[in-house]
C-alpha positions as CSV (number, residue, x, y, z in Angstrom):
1,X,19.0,0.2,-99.7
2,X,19.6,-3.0,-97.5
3,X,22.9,-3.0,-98.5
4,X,23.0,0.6,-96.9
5,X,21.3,-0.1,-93.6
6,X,23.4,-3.3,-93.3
7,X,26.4,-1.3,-93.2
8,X,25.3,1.6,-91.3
9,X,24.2,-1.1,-88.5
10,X,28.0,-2.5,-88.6
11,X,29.1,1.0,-87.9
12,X,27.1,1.6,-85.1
13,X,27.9,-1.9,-83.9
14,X,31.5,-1.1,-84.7
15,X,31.8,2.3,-82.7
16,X,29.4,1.1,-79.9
17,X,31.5,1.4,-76.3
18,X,30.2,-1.4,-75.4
19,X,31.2,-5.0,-76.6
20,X,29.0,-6.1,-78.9
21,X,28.2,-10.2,-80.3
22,X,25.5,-10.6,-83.0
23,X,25.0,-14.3,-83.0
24,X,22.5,-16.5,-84.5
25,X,21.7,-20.3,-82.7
26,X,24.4,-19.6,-80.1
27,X,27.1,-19.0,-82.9
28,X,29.0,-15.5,-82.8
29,X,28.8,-14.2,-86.4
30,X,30.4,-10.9,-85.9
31,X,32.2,-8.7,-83.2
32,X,33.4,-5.4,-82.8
33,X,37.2,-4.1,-81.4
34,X,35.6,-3.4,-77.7
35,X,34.4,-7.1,-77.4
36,X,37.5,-8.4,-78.9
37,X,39.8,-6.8,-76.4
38,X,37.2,-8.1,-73.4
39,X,37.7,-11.4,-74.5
40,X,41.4,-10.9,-74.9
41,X,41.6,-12.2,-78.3
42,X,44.1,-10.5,-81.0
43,X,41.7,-10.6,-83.9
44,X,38.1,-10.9,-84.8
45,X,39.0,-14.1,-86.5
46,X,39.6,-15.8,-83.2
47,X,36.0,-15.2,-82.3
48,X,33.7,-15.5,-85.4
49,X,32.5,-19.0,-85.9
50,X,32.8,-19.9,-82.6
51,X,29.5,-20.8,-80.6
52,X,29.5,-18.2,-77.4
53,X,28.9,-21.5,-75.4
54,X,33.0,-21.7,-75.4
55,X,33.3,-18.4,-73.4
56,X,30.3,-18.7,-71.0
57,X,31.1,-20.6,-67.8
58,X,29.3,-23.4,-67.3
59,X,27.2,-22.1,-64.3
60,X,25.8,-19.5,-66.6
61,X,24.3,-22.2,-69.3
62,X,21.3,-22.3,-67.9
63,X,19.9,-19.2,-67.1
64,X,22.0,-17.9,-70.6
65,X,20.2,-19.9,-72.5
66,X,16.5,-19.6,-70.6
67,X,17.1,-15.5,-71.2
68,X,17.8,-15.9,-74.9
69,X,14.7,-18.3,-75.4
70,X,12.6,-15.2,-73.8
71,X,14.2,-12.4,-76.3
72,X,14.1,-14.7,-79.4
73,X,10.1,-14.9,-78.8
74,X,9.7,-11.1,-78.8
75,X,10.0,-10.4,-74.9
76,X,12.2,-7.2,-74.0
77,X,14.8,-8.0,-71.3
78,X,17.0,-5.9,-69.4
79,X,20.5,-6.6,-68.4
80,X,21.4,-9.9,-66.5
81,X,24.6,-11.2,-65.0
82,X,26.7,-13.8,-66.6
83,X,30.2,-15.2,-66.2
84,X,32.7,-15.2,-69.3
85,X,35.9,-16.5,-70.2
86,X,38.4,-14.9,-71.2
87,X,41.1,-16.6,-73.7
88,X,43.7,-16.5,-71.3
89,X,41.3,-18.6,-69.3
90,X,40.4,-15.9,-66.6
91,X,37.0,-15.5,-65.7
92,X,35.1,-11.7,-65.4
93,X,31.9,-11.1,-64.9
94,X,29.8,-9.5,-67.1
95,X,25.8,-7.4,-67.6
96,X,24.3,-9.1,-71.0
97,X,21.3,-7.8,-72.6
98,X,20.1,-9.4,-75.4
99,X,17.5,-7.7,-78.2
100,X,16.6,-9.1,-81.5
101,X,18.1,-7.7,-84.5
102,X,18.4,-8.7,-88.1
103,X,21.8,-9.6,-89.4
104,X,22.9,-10.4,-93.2
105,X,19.2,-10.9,-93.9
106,X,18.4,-13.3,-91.2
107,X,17.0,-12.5,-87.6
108,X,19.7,-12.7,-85.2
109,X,20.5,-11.3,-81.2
110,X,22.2,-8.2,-80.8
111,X,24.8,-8.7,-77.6
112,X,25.5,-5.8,-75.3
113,X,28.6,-6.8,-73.1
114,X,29.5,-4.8,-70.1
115,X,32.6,-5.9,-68.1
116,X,31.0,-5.5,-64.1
117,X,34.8,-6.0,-62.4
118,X,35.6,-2.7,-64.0
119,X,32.7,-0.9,-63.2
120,X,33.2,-1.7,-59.5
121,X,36.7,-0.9,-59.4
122,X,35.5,2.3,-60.5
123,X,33.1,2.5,-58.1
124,X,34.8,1.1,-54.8
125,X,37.7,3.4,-56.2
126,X,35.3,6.5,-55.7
127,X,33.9,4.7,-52.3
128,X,37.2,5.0,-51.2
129,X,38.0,8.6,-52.0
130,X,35.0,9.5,-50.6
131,X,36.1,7.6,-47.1
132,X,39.5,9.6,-47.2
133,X,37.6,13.0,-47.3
134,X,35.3,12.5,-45.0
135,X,38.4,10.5,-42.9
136,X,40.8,13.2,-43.3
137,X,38.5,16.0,-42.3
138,X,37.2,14.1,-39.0
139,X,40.4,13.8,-38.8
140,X,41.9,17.1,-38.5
141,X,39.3,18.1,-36.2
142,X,40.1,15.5,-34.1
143,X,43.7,16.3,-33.8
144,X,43.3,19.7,-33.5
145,X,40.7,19.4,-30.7
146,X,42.4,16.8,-28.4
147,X,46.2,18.2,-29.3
148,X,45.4,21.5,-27.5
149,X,44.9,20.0,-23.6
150,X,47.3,17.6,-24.1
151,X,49.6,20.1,-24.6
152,X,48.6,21.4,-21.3
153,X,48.4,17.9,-19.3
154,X,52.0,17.4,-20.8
155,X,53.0,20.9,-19.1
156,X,51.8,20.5,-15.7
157,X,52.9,16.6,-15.3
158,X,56.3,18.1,-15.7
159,X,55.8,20.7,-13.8
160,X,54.8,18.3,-11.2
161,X,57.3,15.8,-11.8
162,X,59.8,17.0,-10.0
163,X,58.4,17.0,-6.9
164,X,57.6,13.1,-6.5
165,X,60.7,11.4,-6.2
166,X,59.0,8.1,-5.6
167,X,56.9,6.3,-8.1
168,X,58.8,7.3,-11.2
169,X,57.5,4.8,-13.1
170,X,54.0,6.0,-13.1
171,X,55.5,8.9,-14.3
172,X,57.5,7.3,-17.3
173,X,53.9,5.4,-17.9
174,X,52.0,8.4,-18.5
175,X,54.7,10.1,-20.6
176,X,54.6,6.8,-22.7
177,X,51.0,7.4,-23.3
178,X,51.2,10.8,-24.2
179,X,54.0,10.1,-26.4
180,X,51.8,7.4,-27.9
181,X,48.5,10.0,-28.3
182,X,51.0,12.5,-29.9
183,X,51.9,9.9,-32.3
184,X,48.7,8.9,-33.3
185,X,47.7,12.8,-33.6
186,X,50.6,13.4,-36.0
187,X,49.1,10.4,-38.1
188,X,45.4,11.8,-38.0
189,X,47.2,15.1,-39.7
190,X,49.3,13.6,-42.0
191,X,46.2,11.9,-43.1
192,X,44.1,15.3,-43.3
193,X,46.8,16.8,-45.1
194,X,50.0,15.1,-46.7
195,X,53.4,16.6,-45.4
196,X,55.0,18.6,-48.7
197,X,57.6,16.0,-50.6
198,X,61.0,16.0,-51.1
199,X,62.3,14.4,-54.5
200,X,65.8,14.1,-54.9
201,X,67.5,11.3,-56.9
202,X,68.8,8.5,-54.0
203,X,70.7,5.4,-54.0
204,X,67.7,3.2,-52.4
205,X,70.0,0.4,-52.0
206,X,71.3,2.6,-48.9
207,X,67.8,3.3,-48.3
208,X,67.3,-0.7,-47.6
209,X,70.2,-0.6,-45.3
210,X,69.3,2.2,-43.2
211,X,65.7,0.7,-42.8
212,X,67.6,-2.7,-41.8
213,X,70.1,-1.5,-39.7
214,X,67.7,0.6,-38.0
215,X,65.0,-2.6,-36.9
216,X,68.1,-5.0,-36.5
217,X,68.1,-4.7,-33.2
218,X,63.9,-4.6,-32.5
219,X,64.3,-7.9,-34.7
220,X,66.2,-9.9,-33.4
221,X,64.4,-9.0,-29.7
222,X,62.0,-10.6,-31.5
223,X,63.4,-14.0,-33.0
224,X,63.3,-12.5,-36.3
225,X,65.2,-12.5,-39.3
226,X,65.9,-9.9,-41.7
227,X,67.4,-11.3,-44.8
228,X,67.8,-8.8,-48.0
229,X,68.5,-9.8,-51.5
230,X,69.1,-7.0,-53.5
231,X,70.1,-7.4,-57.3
232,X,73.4,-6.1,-58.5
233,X,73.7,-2.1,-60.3
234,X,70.2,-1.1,-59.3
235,X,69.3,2.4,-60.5
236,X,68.7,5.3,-58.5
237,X,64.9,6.4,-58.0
238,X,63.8,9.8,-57.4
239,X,62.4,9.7,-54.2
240,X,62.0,11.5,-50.7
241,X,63.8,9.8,-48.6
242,X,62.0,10.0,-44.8
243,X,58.2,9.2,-46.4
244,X,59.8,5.6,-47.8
245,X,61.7,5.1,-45.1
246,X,58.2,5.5,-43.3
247,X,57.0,2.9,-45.8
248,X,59.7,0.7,-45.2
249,X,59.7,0.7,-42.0
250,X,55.9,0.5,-41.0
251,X,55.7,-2.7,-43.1
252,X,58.6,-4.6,-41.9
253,X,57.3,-3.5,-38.8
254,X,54.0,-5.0,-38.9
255,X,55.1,-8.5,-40.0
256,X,57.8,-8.4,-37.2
257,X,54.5,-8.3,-35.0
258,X,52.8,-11.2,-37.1
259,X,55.6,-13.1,-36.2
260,X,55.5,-13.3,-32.1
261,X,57.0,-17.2,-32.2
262,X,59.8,-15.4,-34.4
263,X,60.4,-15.8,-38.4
264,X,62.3,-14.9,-41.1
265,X,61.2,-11.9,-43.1
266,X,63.0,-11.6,-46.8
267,X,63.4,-8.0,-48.7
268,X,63.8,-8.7,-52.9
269,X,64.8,-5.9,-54.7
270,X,65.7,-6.0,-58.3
271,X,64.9,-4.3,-61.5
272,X,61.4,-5.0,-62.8
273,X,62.0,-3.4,-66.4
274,X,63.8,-0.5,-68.3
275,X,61.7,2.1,-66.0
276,X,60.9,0.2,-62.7
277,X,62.2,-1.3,-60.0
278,X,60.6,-4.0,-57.5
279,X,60.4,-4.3,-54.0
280,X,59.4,-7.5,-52.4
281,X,58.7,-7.5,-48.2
282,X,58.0,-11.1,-47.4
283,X,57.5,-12.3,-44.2
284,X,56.7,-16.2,-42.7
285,X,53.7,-14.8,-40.2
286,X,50.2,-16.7,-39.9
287,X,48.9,-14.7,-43.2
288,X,46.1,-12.2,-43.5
289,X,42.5,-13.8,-44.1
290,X,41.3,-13.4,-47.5
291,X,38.4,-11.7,-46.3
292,X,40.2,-8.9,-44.6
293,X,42.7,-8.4,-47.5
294,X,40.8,-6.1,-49.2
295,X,40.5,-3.7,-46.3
296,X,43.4,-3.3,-44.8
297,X,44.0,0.1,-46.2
298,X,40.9,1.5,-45.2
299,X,40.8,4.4,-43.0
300,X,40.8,3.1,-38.8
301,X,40.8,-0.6,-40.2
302,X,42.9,-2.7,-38.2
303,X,43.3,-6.3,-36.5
304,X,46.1,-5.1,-33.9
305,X,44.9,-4.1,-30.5
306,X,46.9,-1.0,-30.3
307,X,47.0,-0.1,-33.9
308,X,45.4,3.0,-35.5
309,X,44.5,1.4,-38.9
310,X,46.1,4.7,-40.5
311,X,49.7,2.8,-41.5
312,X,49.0,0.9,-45.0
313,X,46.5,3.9,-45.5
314,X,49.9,6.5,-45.4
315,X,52.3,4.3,-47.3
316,X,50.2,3.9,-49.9
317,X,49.1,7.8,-50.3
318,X,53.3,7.7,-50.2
319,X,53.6,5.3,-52.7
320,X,51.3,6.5,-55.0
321,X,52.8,9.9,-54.7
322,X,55.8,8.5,-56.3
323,X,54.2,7.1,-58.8
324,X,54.6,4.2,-57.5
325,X,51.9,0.7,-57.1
326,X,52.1,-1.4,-54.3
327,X,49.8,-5.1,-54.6
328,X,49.3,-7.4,-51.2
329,X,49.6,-11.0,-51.3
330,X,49.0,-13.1,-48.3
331,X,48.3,-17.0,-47.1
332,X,48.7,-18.9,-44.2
333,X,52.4,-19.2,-45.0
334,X,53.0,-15.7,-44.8
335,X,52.3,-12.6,-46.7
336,X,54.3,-10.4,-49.1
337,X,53.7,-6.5,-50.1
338,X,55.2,-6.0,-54.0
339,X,56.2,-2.4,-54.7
340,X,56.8,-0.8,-58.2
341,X,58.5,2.4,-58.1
342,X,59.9,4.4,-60.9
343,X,63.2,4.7,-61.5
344,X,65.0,8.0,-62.3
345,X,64.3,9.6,-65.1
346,X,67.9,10.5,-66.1
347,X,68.3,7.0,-65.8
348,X,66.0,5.7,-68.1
349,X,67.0,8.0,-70.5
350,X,70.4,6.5,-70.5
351,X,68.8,2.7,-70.0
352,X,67.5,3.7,-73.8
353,X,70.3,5.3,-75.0
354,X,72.1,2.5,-74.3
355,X,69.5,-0.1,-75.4
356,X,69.4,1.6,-78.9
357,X,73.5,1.8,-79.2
358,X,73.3,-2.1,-78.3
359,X,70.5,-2.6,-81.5
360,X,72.9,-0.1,-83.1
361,X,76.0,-2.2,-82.9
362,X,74.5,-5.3,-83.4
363,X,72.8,-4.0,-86.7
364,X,76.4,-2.6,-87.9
365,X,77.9,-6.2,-87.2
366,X,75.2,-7.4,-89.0
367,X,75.9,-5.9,-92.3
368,X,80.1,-6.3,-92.7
């Protein structure tokens, strides 16, 4: 009969979602599948034995060990906060809650593990979706609202134009302006509502050189360098070609302005892997605090004077549309923006042919 509940305990233990230690004295004596793969180990094997000391940090000794004094003399206790290791070395945080439990015939803790990192991706992820409604329907009522008398301010300063033939450039001013508002409005309702995609299968090499060619000249008004180093044979992407060159654009654009003393920014292409390619934008600006990083693509966020905070928003609705991801990196030597975009899918399927008639041929060699 013990034998039974011993094992029916394993199996709940086993197929708990949660990672689960049993340990008795600080030494793990068994683990399931979910607390192996949070620890990043390969194999139960790797974890049994070992004293859970080895993956706490040491800022969490004390209070670990304080919490499991309390549950081994009887006292229920809810979830705390400790830091692990992981075995690549990387730290996560993690909720523990401790409850006594008897194990192989001997009293022993019962470990529940929850990773906290993922739970608040999940939940800034759903923060943030919740921002882009409520963004995206401000902001089609915004548009809407102010794009109607603009439309008749624009009208009658034409209208009106032509009968000042001094001051012109008061005139040129004002059009600027409304240019600019217009140009902000289209943003606001590309934001409420996506323009429809175009997917065709491009070279994006050309794509590159169009984007280059095109800021050359803003560039080098600017004591900038662009230098591209594009890898040999890359693969053509299925892609819409005016929404990336919007992406391309907007971010070579903004490090060109977090350059003002001039720079060098570098664009890496090459192939990341059998169904990806990689873009690096690179730039030698003054870096974007760590404490910002993390926001840039909210909804209005921005450290320019004149900017909308709606740019990195777009590109990366853009990206992701492609199935692409797009990570930031940034110091006080300058920042890069990484972007992973799929290549096409006719492609790949010949990359694979022609990976397996390689192994083919190889394997034939292999056996005269």
């Amino acid at each position: 009969m013990v034998k039974i509940q011993e094992e029916t305990y394993k199996n709940l233990v086993e197929h708990s979602p949660d990672a689960v230690l049993i340990t008795r004295c600080g030494i793990i004596l068994h683990i399931n599948d979910t607390g192996v793969a949070l620890i990043g180990a390969s194999t139960k094997e790797e974890i049994i034995g070992r004293g859970i000391f080895d993956f706490l940090v040491a800022d969490s000794f004390e209070a670990y060990h304080k919490y499991i004094a309390e549950v081994n003399k009887g006292v229920l206790k809810g979830f705390t906060n400790h830091k692990f290791y992981r075995k690549d070395g990387t730290i996560f945080e993690a909720e523990v809650k401790g409850i006594q439990t008897s194990f192989e015939n001997s009293s022993a803790i019962h470990l529940i593990v929850r990773d906290i990192d993922k739970r608040r991706k999940a939940e800034n992820f759903l923060l943030q979706s919740e921002k882009l409604l409520v963004a995206g329907q401000l902001a089609a009522g915004i548009a809407h609202e102010v794009r109607n008398p603009l439309t008749a301010i624009k009208g009658f300063l034409q209208l009106t134009e032509g009968n000042f033939k001094e001051n012109r450039t008061y005139f040129e001013i004002i059009n600027d302006e409304i240019n600019r508002i217009e140009a902000i409005l289209t943003e606001l309702l590309t934001l409420a509502k996506p323009k429809d995609m175009n997917f065709q299968q491009n070279n994006i090499t050309n794509l590159i050189d169009e984007v280059t060619t095109l800021l050359d000249t803003e560039a080098l008004m600017n004591n900038v360098e662009i230098n591209t180093i594009i890898q040999p044979e890359i693969p053509p992407i299925y892609c819409d070609t005016n929404q990336l060159k919007q992406v391309f654009i907007n971010f070579i654009k903004n490090s060109i302005e977090a350059m003002p003393n001039g720079g060098l920014i570098t664009i890496h292409m090459e192939r990341h892997n059998c169904e990806q390619i990689k873009l690096l934008f690179s730039d030698t600006g003054c870096g974007i605090p760590e404490s910002l990083l993390n926001r840039i693509e909210e909804p209005f966020f921005t450290t320019k004077e004149k900017g909308t905070g709606l740019g990195l928003m777009i590109s990366k609705q853009i990206i992701e549309r492609h199935n692409g991801r797009i990570k930031y990196y940034s110091s006080k030597e300058g920042t890069t923006i990484e972007l992973l975009l799929p290549i096409s899918k006719t492609e790949q399927k010949s990359n694979h042919y022609n990976h397996h008639l390689q192994e083919l041929t190889q394997l034939t060699f292999a056996m005269r």
